[in-house]
C-alpha positions as CSV (number, residue, x, y, z in Angstrom):
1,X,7.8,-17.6,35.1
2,X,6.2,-18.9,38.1
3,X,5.2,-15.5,39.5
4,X,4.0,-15.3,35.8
5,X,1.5,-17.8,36.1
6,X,0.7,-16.8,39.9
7,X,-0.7,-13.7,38.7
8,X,-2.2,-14.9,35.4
9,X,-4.2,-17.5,37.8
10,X,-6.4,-14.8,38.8
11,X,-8.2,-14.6,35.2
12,X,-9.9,-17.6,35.9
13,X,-10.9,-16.7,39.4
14,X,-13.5,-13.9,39.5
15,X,-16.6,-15.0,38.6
16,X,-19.7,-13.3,40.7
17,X,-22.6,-14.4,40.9
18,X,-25.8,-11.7,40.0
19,X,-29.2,-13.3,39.6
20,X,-30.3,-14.8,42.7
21,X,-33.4,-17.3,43.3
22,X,-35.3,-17.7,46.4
23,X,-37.7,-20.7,45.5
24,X,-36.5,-24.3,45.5
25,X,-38.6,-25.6,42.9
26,X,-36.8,-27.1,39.8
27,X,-35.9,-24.4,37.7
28,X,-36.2,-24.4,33.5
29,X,-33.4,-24.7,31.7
30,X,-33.8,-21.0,30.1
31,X,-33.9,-20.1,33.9
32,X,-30.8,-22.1,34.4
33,X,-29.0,-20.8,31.7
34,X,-30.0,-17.7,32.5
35,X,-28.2,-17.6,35.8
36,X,-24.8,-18.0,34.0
37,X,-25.2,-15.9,31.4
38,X,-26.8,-13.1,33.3
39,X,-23.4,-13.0,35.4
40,X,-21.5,-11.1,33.0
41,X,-22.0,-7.4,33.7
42,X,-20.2,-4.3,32.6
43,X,-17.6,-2.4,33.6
44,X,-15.1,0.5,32.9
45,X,-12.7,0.0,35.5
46,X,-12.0,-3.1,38.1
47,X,-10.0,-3.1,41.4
48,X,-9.3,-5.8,43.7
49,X,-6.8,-6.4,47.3
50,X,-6.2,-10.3,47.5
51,X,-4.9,-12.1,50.2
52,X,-2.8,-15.2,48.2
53,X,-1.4,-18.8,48.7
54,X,0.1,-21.1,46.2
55,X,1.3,-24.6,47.2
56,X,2.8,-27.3,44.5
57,X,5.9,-30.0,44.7
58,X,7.9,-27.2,43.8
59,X,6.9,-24.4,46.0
60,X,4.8,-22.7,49.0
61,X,4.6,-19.4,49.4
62,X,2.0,-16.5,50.3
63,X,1.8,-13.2,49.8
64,X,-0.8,-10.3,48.4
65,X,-2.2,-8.9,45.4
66,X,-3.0,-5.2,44.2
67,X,-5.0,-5.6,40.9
68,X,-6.4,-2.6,39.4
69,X,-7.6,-2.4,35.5
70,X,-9.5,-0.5,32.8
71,X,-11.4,-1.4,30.1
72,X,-9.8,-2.2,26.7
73,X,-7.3,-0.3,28.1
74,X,-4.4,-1.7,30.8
75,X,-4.1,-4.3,33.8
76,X,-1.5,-3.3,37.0
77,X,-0.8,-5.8,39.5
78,X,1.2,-5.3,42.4
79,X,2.3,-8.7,44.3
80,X,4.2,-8.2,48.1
81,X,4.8,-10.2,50.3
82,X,6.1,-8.9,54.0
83,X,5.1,-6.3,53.4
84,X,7.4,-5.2,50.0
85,X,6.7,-5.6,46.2
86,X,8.1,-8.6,45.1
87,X,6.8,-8.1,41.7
88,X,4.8,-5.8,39.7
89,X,2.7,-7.2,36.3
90,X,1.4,-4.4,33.4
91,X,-0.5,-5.9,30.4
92,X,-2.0,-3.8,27.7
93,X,-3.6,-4.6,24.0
94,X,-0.1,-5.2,22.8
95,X,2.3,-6.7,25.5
96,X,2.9,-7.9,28.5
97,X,5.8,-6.9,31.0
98,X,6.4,-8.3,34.3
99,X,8.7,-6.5,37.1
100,X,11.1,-8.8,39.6
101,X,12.1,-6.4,42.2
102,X,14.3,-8.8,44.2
103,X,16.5,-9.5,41.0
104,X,15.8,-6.3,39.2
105,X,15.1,-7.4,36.1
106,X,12.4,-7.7,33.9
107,X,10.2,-10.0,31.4
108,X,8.3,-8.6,28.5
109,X,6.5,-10.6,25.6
110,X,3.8,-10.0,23.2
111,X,0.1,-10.4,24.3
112,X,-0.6,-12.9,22.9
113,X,1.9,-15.3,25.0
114,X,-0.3,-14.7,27.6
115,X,-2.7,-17.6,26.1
116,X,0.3,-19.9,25.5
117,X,1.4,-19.4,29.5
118,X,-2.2,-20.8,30.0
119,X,-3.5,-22.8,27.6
120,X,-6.6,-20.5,26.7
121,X,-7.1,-19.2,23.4
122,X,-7.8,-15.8,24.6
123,X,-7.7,-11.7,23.7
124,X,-6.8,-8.7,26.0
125,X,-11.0,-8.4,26.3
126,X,-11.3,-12.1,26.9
127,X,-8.8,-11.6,29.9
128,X,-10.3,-8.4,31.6
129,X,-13.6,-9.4,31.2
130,X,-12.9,-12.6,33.1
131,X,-10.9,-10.8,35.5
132,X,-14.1,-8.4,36.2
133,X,-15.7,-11.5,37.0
134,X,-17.5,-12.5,34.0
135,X,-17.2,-16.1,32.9
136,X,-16.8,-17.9,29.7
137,X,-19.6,-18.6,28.1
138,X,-20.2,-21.9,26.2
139,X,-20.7,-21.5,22.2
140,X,-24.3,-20.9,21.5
141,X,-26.0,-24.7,20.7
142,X,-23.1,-26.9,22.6
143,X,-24.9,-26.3,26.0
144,X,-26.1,-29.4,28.0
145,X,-27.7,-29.3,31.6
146,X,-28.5,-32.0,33.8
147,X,-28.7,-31.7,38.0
148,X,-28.1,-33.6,40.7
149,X,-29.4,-33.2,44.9
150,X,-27.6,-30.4,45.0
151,X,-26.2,-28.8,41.8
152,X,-27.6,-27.8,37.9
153,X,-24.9,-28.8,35.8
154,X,-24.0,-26.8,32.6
155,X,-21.5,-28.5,30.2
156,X,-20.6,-26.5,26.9
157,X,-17.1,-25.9,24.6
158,X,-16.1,-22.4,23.5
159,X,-13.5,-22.7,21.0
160,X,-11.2,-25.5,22.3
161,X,-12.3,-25.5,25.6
162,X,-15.2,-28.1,27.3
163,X,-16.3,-26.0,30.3
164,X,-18.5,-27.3,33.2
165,X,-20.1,-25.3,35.7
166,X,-21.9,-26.5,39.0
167,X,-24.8,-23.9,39.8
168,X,-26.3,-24.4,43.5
169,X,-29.9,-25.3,43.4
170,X,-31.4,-23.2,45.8
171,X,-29.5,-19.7,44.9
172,X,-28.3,-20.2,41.7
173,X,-24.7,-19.5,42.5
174,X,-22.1,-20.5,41.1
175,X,-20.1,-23.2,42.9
176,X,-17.1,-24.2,40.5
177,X,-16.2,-24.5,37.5
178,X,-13.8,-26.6,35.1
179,X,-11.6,-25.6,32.2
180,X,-10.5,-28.5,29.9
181,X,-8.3,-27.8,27.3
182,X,-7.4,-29.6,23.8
183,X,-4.7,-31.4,25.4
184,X,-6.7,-32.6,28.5
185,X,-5.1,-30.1,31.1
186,X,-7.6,-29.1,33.5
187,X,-8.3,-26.2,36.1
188,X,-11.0,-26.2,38.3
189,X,-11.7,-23.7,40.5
190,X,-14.4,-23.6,43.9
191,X,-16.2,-20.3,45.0
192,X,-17.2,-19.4,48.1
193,X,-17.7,-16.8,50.6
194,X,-20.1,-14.9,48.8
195,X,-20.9,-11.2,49.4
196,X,-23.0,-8.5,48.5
197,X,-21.2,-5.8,46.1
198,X,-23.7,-2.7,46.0
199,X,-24.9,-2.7,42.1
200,X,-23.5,-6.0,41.0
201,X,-25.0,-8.4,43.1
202,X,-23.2,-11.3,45.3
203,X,-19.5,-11.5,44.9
204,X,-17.6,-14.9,45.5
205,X,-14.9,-13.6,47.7
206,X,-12.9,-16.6,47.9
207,X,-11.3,-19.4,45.2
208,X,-9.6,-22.0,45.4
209,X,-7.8,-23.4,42.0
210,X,-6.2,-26.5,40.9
211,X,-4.0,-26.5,38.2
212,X,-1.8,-28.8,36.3
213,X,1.7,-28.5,37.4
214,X,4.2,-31.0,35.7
215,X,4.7,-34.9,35.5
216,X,0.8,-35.3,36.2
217,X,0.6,-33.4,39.6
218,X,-1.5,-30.5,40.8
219,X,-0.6,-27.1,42.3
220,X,-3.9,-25.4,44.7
221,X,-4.0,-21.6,44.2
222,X,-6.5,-19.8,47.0
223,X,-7.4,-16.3,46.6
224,X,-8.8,-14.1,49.2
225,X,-10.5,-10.9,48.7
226,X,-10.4,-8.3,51.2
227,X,-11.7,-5.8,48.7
228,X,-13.5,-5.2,45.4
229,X,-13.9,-2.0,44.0
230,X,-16.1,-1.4,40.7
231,X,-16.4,1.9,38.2
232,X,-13.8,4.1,40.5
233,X,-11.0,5.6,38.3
234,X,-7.2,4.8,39.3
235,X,-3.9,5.3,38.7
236,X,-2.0,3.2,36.1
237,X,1.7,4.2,36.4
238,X,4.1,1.6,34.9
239,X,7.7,2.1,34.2
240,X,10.9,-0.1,34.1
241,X,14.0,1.2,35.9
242,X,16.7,2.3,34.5
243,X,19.3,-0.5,36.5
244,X,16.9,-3.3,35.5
245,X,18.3,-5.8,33.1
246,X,15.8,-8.1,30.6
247,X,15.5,-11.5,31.1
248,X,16.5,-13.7,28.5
C-alpha cells in the first residue's frame, strides 16, 4: 500500500504555472484569479521521468518514476529503483491495478478507492487533469484573496476540500498549495525550479509534499523532473503475469 500512495502522491504535484506578469504593481483580484485559473490547459496525452524521495518514521527510500497517460483514457507508471522496476501502476475509468515485481504479486480495486487511498473526492478526469498539471479549482463564489510582502493568497472549498494557494507577487507563480480535507488531514505541497515547456508556459519542475502519515506525524515526498513531454503519443502496454498471485 505504501508504494500505492507513493505513486498516487504525484496527482497533487503537477501544477504549472502559464500566465506570467512582468510589472510589480498590485494586481486586481480578477487578474489574481486569473492566474490560477488560466493554469489549467488541455491536453491529450501527458508524459513525465521523475527523480523521487520519500522519507517518514517508517521509511526512506528513493527511486524513479516513468508516468505516461492519455486522456479519458489510461495512466502507466513505472517505479525503479537501481536501476529495475520495482513496481508498475495502470489506472483506467474503471480500476486500478498495481504490479509488485519483487514479490510478484498484484493489487487491483475499483477506481473509485483511489479517492479513499487519499482522502479526495475525485474521478478518473479529476486525477489526470491534476496530473497534467492543472489544479483544483475552488467552487465558483467561495473564493477569498488577501496578500502579504510577498504572496496573493487565494482561499476557496471545492466539495469538501478548503484549498489555499500562495501565488508569488511579482510572476504570478504558483508557490504552494494546501489541501484540507473534512477530517482536518492536510497536504501541502512547495514548487519550484520552474522551467519553460514550449506551448504551455513555465513548468514547476520540482515539489516537495507533506503529508499526514499516522499518530499525528508527517512524511516529505520530493519530486524531480528530468522530463516532461506534452501531446506525443505512447505506448500503454499493461498485463499481469501469469506466476503473479493477488493480494488479499
Amino acid at each position: 500500500m505504501r508504494i500505492l500512495f507513493f505513486i498516487l502522491t504525484v496527482v497533487f504535484i503537477s501544477c504549472s504555472a502559464k500566465k506570467i506578469a512582468t510589472a510589480t504593481k498590485e494586481k486586481s483580484e480578477a487578474e489574481v484569479l486569473n492566474a490560477l485559473t488560466s493554469r489549467n490547459i488541455p491536453f491529450e496525452w501527458f508524459e513525465a521521468k521523475i527523480n523521487t524521495d520519500i522519507e517518514s518514521p517508517d521509511e526512506s527510500m528513493s527511486g524513479s518514476m516513468h508516468l505516461r497517460m492519455k486522456k479519458d483514457s489510461a495512466v502507466l507508471v513505472n517505479v525503479r529503483k537501481f536501476g529495475f522496476e520495482v513496481a508498475r501502476f495502470y489506472a483506467n475509468v474503471k480500476q486500478y491495478t498495481l504490479l509488485y515485481r519483487l514479490e510478484r504479486i498484484y493489487e487491483q480495486g475499483d477506481i473509485s478507492r483511489m479517492a479513499d487511498i487519499i482522502s479526495i473526492k475525485a474521478d478518473f478526469n479529476d486525477f489526470q487533469q491534476l496530473i497534467a498539471g492543472n489544479v483544483i479549482l475552488p467552487d465558483p463564489g467561495t473564493t477569498t484573496i488577501s496578500y502579504d510582502s510577498t504572496a496573493y493568497i487565494i482561499q476557496g472549498k471545492s466539495n469538501d476540500l478548503s484549498l489555499s494557494y500562495h501565488i508569488n507577487k511579482s510572476d504570478l507563480r504558483l508557490e504552494s498549495m494546501s489541501i484540507i480535507d473534512k477530517m482536518q488531514r492536510k497536504i501541502t505541497i512547495d514548487y519550484s525550479d520552474y522551467r519553460q515547456l514550449q506551448g504551455f508556459g513555465p513548468i514547476a519542475y520540482k515539489r516537495s509534499v507533506v503529508y499526514p502519515h499516522n499518530a499525528g506525524s508527517n512524511g516529505r515526498l520530493t519530486l524531480d523532473f528530468t522530463e516532461i513531454i506534452m501531446n506525443k503519443p505512447a505506448e500503454l502496454k499493461f498485463s499481469i503475469p501469469d506466476n503473479y498471485e493477488k493480494s488479499e
